[in-house]
C-alpha positions as CSV (number, residue, x, y, z in Angstrom):
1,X,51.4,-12.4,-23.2
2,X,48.0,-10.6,-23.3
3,X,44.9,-12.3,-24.4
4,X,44.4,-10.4,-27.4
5,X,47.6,-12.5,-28.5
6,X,47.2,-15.6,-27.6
7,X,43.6,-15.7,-29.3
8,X,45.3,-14.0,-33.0
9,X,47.9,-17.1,-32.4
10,X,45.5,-19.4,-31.5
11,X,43.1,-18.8,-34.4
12,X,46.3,-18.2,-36.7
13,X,47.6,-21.9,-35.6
14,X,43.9,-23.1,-36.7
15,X,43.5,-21.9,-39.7
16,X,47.0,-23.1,-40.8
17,X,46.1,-26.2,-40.0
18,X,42.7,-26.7,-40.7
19,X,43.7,-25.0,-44.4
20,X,46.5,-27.4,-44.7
21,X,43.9,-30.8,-44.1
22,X,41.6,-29.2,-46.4
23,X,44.0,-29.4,-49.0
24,X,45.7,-32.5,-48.1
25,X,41.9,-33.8,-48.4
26,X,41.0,-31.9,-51.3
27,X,44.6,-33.6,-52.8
28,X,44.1,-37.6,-51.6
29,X,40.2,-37.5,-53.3
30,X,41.9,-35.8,-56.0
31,X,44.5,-38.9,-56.5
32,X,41.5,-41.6,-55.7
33,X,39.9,-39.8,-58.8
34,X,43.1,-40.4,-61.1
35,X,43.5,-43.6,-59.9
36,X,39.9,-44.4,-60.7
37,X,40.3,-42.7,-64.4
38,X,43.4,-44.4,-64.7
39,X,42.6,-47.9,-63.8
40,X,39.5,-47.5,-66.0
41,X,41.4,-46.3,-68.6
42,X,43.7,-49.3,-68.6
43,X,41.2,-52.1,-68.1
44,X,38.9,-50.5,-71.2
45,X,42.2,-50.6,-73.3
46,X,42.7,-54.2,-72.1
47,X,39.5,-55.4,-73.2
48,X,39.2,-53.6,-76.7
49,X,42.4,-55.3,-77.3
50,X,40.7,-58.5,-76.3
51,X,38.0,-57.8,-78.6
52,X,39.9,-56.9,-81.4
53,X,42.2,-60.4,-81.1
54,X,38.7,-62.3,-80.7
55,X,37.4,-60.8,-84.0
56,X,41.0,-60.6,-86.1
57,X,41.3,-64.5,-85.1
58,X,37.8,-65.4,-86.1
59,X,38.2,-62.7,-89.5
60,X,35.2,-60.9,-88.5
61,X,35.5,-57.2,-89.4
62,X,32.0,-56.1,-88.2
63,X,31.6,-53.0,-85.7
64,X,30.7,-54.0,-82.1
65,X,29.8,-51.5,-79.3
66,X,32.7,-50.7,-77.0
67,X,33.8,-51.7,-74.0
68,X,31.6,-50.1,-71.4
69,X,32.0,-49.4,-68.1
70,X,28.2,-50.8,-65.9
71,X,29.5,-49.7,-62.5
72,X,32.4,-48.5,-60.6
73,X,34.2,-52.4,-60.5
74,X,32.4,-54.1,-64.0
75,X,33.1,-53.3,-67.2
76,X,31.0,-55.6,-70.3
77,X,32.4,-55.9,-73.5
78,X,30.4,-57.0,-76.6
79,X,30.8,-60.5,-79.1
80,X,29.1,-61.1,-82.1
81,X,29.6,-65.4,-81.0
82,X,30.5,-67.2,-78.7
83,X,33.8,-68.1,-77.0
84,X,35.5,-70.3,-75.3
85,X,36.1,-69.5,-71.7
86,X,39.9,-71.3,-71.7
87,X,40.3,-68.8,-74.8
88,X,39.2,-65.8,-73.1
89,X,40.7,-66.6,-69.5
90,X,44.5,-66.4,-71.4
91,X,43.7,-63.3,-73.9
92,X,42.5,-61.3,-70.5
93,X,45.9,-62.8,-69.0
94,X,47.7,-62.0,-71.3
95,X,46.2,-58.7,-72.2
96,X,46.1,-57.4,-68.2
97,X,49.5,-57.9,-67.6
98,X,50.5,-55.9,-70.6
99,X,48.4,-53.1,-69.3
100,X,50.1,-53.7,-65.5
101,X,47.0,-54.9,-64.2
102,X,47.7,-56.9,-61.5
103,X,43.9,-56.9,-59.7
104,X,42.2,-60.1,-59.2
105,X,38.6,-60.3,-61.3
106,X,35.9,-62.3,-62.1
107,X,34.7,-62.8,-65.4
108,X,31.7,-64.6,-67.0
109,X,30.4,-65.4,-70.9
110,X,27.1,-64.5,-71.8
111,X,25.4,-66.8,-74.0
112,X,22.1,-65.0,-75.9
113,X,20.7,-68.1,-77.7
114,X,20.2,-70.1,-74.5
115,X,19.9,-66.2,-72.1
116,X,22.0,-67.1,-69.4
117,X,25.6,-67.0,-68.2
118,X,27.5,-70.3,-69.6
119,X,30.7,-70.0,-67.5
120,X,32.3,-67.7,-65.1
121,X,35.6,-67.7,-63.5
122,X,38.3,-65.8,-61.1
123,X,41.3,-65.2,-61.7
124,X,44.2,-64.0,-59.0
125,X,44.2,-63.4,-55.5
126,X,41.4,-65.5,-53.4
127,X,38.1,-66.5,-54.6
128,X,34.9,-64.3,-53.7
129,X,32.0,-65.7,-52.6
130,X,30.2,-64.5,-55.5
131,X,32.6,-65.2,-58.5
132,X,30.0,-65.1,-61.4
133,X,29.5,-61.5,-62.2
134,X,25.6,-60.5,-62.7
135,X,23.7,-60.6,-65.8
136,X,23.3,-56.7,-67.0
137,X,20.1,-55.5,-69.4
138,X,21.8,-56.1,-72.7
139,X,21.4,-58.2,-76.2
140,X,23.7,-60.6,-77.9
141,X,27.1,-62.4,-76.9
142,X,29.3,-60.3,-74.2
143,X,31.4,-61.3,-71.6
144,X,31.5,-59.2,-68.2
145,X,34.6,-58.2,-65.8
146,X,34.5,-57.8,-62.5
147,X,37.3,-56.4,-59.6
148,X,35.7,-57.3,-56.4
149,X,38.9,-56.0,-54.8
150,X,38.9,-52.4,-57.0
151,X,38.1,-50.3,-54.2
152,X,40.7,-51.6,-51.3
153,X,43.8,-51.3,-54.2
154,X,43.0,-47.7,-55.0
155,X,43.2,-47.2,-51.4
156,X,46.5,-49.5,-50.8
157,X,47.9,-47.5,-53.5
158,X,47.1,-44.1,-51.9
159,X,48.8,-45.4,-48.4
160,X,51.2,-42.4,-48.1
161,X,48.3,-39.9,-48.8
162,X,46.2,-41.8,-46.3
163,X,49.2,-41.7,-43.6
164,X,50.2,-37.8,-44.5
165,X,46.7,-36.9,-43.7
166,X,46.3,-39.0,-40.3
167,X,50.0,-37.1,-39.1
168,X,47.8,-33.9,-40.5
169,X,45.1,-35.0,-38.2
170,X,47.4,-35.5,-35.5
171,X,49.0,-32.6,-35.7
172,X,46.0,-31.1,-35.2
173,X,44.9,-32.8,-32.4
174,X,48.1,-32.0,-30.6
175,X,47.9,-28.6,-31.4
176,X,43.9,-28.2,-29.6
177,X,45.5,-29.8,-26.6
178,X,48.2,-27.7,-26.3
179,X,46.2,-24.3,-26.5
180,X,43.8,-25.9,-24.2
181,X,47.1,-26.3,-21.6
182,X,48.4,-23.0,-22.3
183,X,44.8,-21.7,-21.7
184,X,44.4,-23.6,-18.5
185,X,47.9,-22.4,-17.7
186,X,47.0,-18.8,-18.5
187,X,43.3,-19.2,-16.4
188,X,46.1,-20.6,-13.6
189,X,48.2,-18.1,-13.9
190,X,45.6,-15.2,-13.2
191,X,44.0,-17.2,-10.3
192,X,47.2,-17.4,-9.0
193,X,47.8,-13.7,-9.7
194,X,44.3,-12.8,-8.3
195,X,44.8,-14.6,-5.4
196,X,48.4,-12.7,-3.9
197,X,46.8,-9.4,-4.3
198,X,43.8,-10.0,-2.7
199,X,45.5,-12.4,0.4
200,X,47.9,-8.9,0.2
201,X,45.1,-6.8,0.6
202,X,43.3,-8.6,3.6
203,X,46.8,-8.8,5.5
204,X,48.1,-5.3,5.0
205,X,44.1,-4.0,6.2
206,X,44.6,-5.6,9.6
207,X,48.5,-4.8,9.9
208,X,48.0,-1.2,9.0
209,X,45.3,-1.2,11.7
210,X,47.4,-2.8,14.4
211,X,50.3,-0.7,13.7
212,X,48.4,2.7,14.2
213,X,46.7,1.5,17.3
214,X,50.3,0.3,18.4
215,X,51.7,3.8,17.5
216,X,48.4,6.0,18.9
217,X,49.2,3.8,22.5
218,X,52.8,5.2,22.1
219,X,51.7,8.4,22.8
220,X,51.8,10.3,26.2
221,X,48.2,11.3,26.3
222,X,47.2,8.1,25.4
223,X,48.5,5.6,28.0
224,X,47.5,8.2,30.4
225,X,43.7,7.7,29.3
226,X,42.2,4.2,30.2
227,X,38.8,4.3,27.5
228,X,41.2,5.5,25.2
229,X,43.9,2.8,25.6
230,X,41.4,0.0,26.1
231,X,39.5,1.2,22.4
232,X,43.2,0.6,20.9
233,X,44.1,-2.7,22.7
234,X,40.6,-4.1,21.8
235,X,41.6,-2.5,18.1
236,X,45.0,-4.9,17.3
237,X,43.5,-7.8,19.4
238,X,40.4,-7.6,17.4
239,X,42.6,-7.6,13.8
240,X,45.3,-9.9,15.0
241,X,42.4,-12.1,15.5
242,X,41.1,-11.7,11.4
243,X,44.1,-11.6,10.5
244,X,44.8,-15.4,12.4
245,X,41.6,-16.4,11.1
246,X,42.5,-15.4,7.4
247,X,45.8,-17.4,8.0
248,X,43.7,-20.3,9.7
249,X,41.3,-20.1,6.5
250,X,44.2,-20.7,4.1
251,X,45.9,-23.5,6.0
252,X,42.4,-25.5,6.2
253,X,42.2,-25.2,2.3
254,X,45.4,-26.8,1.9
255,X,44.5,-29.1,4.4
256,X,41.8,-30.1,2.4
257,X,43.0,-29.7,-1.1
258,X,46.0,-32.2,0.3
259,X,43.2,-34.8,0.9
260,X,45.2,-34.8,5.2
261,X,42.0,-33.7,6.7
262,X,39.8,-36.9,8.3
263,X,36.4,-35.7,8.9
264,X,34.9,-37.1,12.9
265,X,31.6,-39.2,12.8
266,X,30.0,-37.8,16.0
267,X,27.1,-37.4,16.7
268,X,25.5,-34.2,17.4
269,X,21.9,-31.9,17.6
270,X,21.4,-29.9,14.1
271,X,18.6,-27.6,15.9
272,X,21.8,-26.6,18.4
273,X,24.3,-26.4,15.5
274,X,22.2,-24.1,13.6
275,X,20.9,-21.8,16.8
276,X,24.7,-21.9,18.2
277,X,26.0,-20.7,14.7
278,X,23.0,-18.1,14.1
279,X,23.7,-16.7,17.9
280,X,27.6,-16.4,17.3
281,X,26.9,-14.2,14.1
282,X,24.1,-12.0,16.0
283,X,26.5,-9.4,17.3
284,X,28.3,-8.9,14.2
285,X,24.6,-8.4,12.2
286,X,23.3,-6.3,15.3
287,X,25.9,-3.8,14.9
288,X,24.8,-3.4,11.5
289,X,21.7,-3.4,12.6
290,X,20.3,-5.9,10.2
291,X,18.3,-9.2,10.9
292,X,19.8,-12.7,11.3
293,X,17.1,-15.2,12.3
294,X,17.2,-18.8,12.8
295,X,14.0,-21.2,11.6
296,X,14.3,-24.5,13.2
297,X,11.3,-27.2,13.6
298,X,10.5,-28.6,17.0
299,X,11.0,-32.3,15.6
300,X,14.5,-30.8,14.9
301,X,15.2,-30.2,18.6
302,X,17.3,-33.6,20.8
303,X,17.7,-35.4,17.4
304,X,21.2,-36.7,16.4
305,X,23.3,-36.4,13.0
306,X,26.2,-37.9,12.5
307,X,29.3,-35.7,11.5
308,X,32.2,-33.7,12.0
309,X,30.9,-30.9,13.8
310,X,33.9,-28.7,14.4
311,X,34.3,-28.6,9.9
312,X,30.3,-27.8,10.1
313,X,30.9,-25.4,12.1
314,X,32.9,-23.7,9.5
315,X,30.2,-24.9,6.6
316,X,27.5,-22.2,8.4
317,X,29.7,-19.6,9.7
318,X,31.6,-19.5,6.6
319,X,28.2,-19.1,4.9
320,X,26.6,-16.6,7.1
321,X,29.4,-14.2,6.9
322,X,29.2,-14.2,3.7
323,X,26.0,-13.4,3.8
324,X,26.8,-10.5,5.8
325,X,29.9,-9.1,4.1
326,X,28.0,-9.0,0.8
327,X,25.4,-7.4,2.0
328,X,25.6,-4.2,0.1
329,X,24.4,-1.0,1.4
330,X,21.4,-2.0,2.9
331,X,21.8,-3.8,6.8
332,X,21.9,-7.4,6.4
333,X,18.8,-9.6,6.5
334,X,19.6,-13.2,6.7
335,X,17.4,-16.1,7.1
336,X,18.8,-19.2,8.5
337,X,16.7,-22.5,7.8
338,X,16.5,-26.3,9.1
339,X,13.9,-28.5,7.7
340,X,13.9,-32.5,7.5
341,X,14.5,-33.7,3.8
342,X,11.3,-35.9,2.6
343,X,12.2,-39.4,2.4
344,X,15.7,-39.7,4.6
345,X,15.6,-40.8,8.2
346,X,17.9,-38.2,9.8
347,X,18.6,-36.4,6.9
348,X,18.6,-32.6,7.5
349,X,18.6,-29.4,4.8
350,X,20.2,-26.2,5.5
351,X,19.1,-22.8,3.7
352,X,20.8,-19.5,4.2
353,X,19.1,-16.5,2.3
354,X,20.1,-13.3,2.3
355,X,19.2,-9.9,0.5
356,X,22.3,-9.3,-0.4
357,X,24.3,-8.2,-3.8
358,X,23.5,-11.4,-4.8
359,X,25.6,-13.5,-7.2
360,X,25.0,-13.3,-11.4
361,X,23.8,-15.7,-13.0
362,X,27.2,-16.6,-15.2
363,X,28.9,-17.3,-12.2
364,X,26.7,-20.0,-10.2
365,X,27.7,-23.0,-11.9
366,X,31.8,-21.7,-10.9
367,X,31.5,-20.1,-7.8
368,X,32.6,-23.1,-5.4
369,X,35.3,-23.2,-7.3
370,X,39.0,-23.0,-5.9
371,X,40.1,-19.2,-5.9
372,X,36.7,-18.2,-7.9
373,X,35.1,-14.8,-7.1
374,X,32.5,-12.9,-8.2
375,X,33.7,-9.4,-9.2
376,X,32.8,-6.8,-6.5
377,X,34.0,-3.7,-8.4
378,X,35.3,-1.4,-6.3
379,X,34.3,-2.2,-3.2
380,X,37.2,-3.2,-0.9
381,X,35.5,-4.0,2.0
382,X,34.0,-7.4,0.3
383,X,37.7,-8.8,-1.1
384,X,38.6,-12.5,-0.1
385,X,40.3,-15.1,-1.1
386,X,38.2,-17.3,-3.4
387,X,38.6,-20.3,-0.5
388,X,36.0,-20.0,2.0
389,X,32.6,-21.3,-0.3
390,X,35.1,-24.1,-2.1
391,X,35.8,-25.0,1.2
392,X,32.3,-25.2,2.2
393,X,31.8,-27.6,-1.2
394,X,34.7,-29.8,0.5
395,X,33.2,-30.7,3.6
396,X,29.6,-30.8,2.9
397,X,30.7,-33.5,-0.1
398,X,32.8,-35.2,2.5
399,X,30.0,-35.6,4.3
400,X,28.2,-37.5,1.5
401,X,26.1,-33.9,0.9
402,X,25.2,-31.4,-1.6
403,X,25.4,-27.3,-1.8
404,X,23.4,-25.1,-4.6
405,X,23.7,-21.8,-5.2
406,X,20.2,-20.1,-6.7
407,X,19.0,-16.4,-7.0
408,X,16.7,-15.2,-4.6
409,X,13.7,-13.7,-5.5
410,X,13.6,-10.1,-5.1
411,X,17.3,-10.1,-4.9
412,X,19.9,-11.9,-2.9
413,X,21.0,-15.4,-3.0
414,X,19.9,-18.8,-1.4
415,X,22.6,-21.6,-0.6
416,X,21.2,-25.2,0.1
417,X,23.0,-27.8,1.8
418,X,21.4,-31.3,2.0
419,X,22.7,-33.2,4.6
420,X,22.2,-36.9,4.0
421,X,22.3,-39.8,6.8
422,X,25.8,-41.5,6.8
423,X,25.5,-44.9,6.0
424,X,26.4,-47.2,9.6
């Protein structure tokens, strides 16, 4: 499946389902609404009919105010006397269940000749801590209802729009993770892809190359000419020996990747390790005729390190190849570095710069990554296999160090390894 489709069916698949939470949303505050305007509705209807017994028992036919609502759980309804609280507990009673209101509440008398609250009550459910309801800004006799619990029964109520929209929720969630899979898959997938042609490519170069100089020694003329057949046997011995060394290269990543490789603690000279490194790659930079040089501090010389030298090995030459095969069109010039780190006893740093293509800024952060390459274009000559730098991120980390990657002024690159000293 191409990209172009899996991004149309991963932002159809997120707009279905963001749309359909919007509205599930948009629907569950709808219902808290009419459950709102429908409790209200019942509990004003409640307590008009309250009022209207209190004033048909006494015979009082004067207009009060209506029942009014003071905030979202306290409704006040209006006397022109007193009352007695047993009298009012029973008509609310009686009155609530009529209107299937089942909530507990608090309720309280006002009394305006002496200004204060001459009884309060609760009635259902468990007592609140604060069962008289306040005092509100108003004249005369009134008594005031309150639903401590309003809120948590509008939401009780709503329970299966509150569960639809958590599965909604879930959905969602499960969706994200599975485009992020199928993503990582895809990524995966491609590596993979990447990875066969270009382990094809750096086999078949060296094959192709061995079988004409096996087929040019064939000939007559050939193998009666000594230069001649001495330039073709130094020929396939010199590609049977990249071509082990690409095989070696793949079989220490998996080595590594498999966690089977045990790195040595011995101890060795970093001044030697860097010079023996720097000299091994000379001949390879001298037929390009480029510049390779080593800079390496005299305190550096007869100190020890502890370490797996025969992996380190492969830390610096890995790194100075690289610095050599990616040197564009211009002859290599590569600048090997030791320096002491500040602060660590024994603790060495490690620079290789180069002028080379250097390696864009987008792809620092990923470029020790497992099968990760910078794209070369069309340029053959600089294809790999996206091992050798994580590789190099393997063993310095096993070593308790650290590699960087920066941009080198001018152009080029810089890689930094800091080499700490092991613990005892």
């Amino acid at each position: 499946m191409s990209r172009r489709r899996i991004r149309l069916l991963i932002l159809t698949g997120l707009l279905s389902i963001f749309g359909t939470l919007v509205l599930q949303l948009i629907w569950l505050r709808q219902a808290v609404d009419l459950g709102e305007r429908e409790f209200n509705d019942r509990v004003v209807i409640a307590l008009t009919e309250v009022v209207d017994r209190v004033q048909s028992m006494r015979g009082d036919s004067a207009v009060v105010e209506p029942v009014r609502q003071q905030a979202s759980n306290a409704f006040v309804a209006n006397l022109n006397d007193t009352l007695h609280p047993f009298l009012l507990e029973a008509l609310l009673r009686e009155s609530f269940e009529r209107a299937a209101l089942d909530a507990p509440f608090d309720y309280a008398i006002y009394d305006c000749f002496s200004d204060s609250i001459v009884y309060g009550g609760h009635v259902g459910g468990q007592e609140s801590e604060e069962a008289m309801p306040p005092r509100f800004d108003r004249d005369g006799h009134y008594f005031g209802i309150r639903f401590p619990d309003r809120r948590a029964d509008i939401l009780m109520s709503l329970d299966r729009w509150l569960l639809a929209s958590v599965l909604q929720l879930l959905v969602l969630g499960t969706f994200v993770y599975a485009v992020v899979i199928v993503l990582r898959q895809k990524r995966l997938s491609e590596v993979r892809e990447d990875f066969i042609n270009n382990m094809t490519h750096e086999f078949k170069t060296p094959i192709a190359s061995i079988e004409s100089g096996a087929q040019l020694l064939q000939r007559e003329e050939i193998g009666a000419d000594a230069a001649a057949r001495k330039r073709y046997l130094d020929l396939i011995l010199s590609e049977n020996g990249r071509m082990r060394r690409q095989v070696e290269k793949v079989m220490e990543m998996a080595t590594v990747e498999k966690g089977a490789v045990r790195l040595a603690r011995d101890p060795f000279d970093p001044a030697d390790w860097v010079r023996r490194n720097v000299d091994s790659a000379l001949p390879s930079v001298e037929r390009l005729e480029g510049r390779l040089v080593a800079v390496v501090p005299e305190e550096a010389s007869g100190a020890q390190h502890v370490g797996d030298l025969t992996h380190l090995d492969g830390v610096l030459s890995n790194l100075i190849d690289n610095a050599i095969r990616y040197c564009g069109d211009a002859p290599p010039d590569i600048k090997v570095r030791l320096e002491r780190m500040d602060g660590g006893r024994s603790s060495w740093r490690v620079t290789v710069a180069d002028r080379g293509i250097g390696v864009p800024a987008e792809h620092l952060e990923r470029i020790f990554d497992r099968f990760h390459r910078v794209p070369t274009g069309d340029r053959h000559d600089v294809k790999g296999f996206g091992l050798g730098l994580h590789y190099v991120r393997s063993i310095v980390e096993g070593h308790g160090g650290q590699i960087r990657c920066t941009q080198r002024e001018g152009g080029g690159s810089v890689f930094t390894i800091d080499l700490p000293n092991p613990a005892p």
